[in-house]
C-alpha positions in Angstrom: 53.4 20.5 -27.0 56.5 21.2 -28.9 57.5 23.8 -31.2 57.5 21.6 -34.2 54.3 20.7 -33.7 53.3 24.2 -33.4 54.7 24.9 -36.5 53.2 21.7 -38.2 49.3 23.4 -36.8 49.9 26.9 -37.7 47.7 26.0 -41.0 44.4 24.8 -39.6 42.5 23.8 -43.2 40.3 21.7 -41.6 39.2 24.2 -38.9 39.3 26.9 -41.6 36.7 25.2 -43.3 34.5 24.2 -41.0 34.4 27.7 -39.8 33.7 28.9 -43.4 31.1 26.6 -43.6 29.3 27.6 -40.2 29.5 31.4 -41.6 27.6 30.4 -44.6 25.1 28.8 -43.0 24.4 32.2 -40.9 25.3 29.7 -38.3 27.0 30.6 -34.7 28.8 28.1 -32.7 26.3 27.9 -30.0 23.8 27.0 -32.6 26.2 23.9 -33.6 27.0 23.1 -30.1 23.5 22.6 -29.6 22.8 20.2 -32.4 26.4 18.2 -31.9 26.3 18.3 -27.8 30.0 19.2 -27.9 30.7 22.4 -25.8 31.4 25.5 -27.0 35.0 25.6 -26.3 35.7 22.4 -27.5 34.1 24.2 -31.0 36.3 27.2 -30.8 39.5 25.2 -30.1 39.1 22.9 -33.4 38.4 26.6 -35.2 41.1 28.0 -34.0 43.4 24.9 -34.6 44.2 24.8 -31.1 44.8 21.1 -31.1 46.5 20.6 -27.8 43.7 22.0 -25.7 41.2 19.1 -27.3 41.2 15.5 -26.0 42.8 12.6 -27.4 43.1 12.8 -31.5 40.1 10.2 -31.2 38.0 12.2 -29.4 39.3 15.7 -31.4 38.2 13.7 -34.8 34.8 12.3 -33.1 34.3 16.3 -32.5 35.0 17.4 -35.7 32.6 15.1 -37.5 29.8 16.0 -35.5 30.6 19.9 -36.2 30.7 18.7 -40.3 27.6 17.4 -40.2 26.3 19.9 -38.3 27.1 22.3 -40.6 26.8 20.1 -44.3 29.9 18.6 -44.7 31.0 15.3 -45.3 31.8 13.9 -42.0 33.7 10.7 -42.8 35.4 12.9 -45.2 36.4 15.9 -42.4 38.0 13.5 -39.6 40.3 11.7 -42.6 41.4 15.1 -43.0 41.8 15.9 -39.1 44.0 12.5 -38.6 46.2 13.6 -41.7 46.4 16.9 -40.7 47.2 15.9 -36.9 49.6 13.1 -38.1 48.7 11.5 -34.5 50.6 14.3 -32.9 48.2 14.3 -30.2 48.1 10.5 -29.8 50.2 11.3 -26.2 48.4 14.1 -25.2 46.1 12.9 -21.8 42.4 11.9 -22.1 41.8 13.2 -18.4 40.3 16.6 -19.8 38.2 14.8 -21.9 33.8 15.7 -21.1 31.3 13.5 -22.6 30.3 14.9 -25.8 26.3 14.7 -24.6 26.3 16.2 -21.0 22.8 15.4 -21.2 22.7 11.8 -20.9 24.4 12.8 -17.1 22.0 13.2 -14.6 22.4 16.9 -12.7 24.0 17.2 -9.6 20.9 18.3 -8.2 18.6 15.6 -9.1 21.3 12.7 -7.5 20.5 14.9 -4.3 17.3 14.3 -4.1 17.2 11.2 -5.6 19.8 10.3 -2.3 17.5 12.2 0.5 14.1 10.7 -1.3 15.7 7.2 -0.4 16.8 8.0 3.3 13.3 9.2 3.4 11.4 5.8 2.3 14.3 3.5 4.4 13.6 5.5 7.5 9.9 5.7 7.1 10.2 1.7 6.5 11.9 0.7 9.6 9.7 3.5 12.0 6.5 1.2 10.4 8.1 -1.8 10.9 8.4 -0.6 15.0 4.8 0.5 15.1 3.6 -3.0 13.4 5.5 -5.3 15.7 4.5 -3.1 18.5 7.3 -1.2 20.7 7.9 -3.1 24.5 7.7 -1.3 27.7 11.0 -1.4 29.7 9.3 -0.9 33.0 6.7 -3.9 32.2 9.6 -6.2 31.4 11.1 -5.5 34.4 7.9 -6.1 36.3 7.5 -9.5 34.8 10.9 -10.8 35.5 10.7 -9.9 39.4 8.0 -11.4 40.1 8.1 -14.7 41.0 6.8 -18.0 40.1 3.5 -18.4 41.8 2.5 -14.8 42.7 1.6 -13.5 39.2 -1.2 -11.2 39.3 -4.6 -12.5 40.2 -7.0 -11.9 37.0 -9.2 -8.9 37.2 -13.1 -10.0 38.6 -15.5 -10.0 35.6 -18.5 -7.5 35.6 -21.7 -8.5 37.4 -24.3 -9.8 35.0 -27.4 -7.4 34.2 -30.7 -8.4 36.5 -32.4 -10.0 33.2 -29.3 -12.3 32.4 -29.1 -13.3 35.9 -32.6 -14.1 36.3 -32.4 -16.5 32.9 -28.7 -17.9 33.4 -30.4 -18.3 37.3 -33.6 -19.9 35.8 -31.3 -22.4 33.2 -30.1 -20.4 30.7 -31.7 -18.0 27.5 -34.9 -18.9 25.8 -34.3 -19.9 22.3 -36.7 -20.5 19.4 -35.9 -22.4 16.4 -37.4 -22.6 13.4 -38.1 -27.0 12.6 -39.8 -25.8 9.5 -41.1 -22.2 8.6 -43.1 -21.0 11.3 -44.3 -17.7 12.0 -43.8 -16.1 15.7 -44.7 -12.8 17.4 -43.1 -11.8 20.5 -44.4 -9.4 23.0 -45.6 -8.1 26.2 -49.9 -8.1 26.5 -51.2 -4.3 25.8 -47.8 -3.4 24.5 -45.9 -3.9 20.5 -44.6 -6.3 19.7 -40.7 -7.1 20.7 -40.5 -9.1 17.8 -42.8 -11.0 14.4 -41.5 -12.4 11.8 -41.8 -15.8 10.0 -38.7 -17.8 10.3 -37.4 -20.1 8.1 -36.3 -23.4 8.9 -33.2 -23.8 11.0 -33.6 -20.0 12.1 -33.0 -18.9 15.3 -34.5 -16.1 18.0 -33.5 -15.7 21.3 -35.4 -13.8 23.8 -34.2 -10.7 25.6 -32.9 -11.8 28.8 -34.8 -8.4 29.8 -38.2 -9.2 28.4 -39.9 -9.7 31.7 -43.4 -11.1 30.8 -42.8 -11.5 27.4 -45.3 -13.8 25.9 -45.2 -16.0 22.6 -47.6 -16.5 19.7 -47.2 -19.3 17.2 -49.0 -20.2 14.2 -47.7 -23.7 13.8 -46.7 -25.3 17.4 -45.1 -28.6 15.6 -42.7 -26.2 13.9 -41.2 -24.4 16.4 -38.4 -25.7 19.3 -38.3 -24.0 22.5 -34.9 -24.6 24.8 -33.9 -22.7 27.7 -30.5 -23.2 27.7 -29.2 -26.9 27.5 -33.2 -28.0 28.4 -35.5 -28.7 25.4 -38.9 -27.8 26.2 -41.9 -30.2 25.2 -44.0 -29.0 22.2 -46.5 -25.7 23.4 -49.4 -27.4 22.1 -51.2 -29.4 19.4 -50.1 -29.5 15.9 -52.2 -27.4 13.3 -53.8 -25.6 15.8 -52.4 -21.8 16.9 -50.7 -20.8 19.7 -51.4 -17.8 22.2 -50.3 -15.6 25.4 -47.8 -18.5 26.2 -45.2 -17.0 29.0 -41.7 -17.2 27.6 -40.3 -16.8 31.4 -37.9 -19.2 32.0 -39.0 -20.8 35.1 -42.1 -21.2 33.9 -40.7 -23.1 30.6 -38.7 -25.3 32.9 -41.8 -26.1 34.7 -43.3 -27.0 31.4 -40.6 -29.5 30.9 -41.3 -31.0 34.6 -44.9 -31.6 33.6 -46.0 -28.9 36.4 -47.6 -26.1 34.1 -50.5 -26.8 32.2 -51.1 -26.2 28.4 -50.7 -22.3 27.1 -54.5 -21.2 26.3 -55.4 -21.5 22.5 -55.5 -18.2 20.5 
C-alpha cells in the first residue's frame, strides 16, 4: 500500500464509530463476531482502520455492515461511508486472503474424515458381500475338472439302502395310501396296541401308512368312501357300502392279493 494512501486512512471515522458504538453497547468484539460470523481480526482491522489487511473493498464494506447492525447502526448507511472513505483504494488489493464471513456453513476438517473412511467402509463391506453371495471358486476343484477327461467323470455316489419297512412295501408294490372319496372316518392301528392314527378325513384327503407299520390294521366307518392303492394298484372297495369296516390288514401283499381276487372279504366290525 502506498504512503498516500496511508495518509488518506490515518482518520478512520467509520471504524471510530463503530467502535464507539460497540463500547456503548457494553459490547466486546467477540460478542459481535459471534452475531456477524466475521472473525475477530477481520473486526479489529476495520477498528483500527487497517484497511490493507481486509479483503477486497467489497468484502471490507460487506464486513462492516454486518458489524453496524450488529451493534445498531444503519448498515446501508455505514458501507456508503466505508466506499467514500476507501475511495476504492483497495479495489487492487488481492481477494486470496479473503475467509467466508460464516465458517460455519464449512463442514470441519474432521467430519470430511470420517465422512471419507465411513464410505471406504460401506464400498468394501459391499464388494466382500457381493463375494460371499456369488459364492468364492476353489482353484484346486477347477483344476480337477479341466484334467479330467471326457468320459471318465466321476461315477455318482451309491444312494443309501432303503429301511426294511420301505423295502418290504416298494418290494410288495409300493406305499399304502387312503384317500378320502367323501368324508370318511378311519383308525389305524396294531390289535391290543393305540392307535397309529384316527381321524375323519375330508374328501380328497390323504393318509399314507407307515412303511414300518408291520401288522397295522384298518377300521372304516363308510367303506364306499374310502380308496385304498398300494402304489400305482387301486385296490377293490373293503367291503359293502353302509356297513362298517374292521381288523382289515393294511400289509401290502395282502392288499395286492385283494386286488387278484385271492383274499377274502375283511370281517365286519
Amino acid at each position: 500500500m502506498v504512503d498516500g494512501l496511508h495518509d488518506v486512512l490515518a482518520a478512520n471515522p467509520v471504524g471510530d464509530r463503530l467502535r464507539a458504538a460497540r463500547e456503548a453497547k457494553g459490547m466486546t468484539l467477540d460478542d459481535v463476531a459471534r452475531m456477524t460470523r466475521v472473525p475477530t481480526r477481520h473486526l479489529q482491522h476495520i477498528e483500527r482502520g487497517e484497511w490493507d489487511s481486509l479483503p477486497a473493498i467489497t468484502y471490507s464494506v460487506g464486513f462492516a455492515r454486518s458489524y453496524a447492525k450488529a451493534v445498531g447502526l444503519n448498515g446501508s448507511e455505514i458501507g456508503s461511508e466505508l466506499r467514500a472513505q476507501l475511495g476504492g483504494g483497495q479495489s487492487n488489493l488481492s481477494a486470496s486472503s479473503y475467509e467466508p464471513a460464516d465458517p460455519a456453513r464449512v463442514p470441519p476438517r474432521t467430519l470430511a474424515i470420517v465422512v471419507a473412511v465411513m464410505a471406504a467402509l460401506l464400498i468394501a463391506g459391499y464388494f466382500i458381500w457381493r463375494n460371499d453371495a456369488l459364492g468364492a471358486t476353489d482353484p484346486q476343484a477347477d483344476a480337477a475338472a479341466l484334467e479330467t477327461p471326457i468320459g471318465m467323470e466321476e461315477a455318482p455316489a451309491p444312494t443309501a439302502a432303503p429301511a426294511p419297512g420301505q423295502a418290504r412295501a416298494a418290494a410288495a408294490g409300493g406305499p399304502v395310501v387312503l384317500t378320502a372319496i367323501d368324508d370318511v372316518w378311519i383308525s389305524v392301528g396294531r390289535p391290543g396296541s393305540p392307535s397309529l392314527y384316527q381321524n375323519t378325513l375330508k374328501r380328497g384327503d390323504r393318509y399314507q401308512v407307515p412303511a414300518d407299520a408291520v401288522g397295522a390294521q384298518l377300521r372304516v366307518g363308510r367303506p364306499e368312501a374310502l380308496a385304498v392303492a398300494v402304489g400305482q394298484t387301486t385296490i377293490p372297495q373293503l367291503g359293502p357300502a353302509g356297513r362298517p369296516l374292521g381288523n382289515v390288514s393294511l400289509a401290502p401283499a395282502e392288499l395286492l392279493a385283494r386286488a387278484q381276487g385271492g383274499q377274502a372279504p375283511a370281517a365286519q366290525r
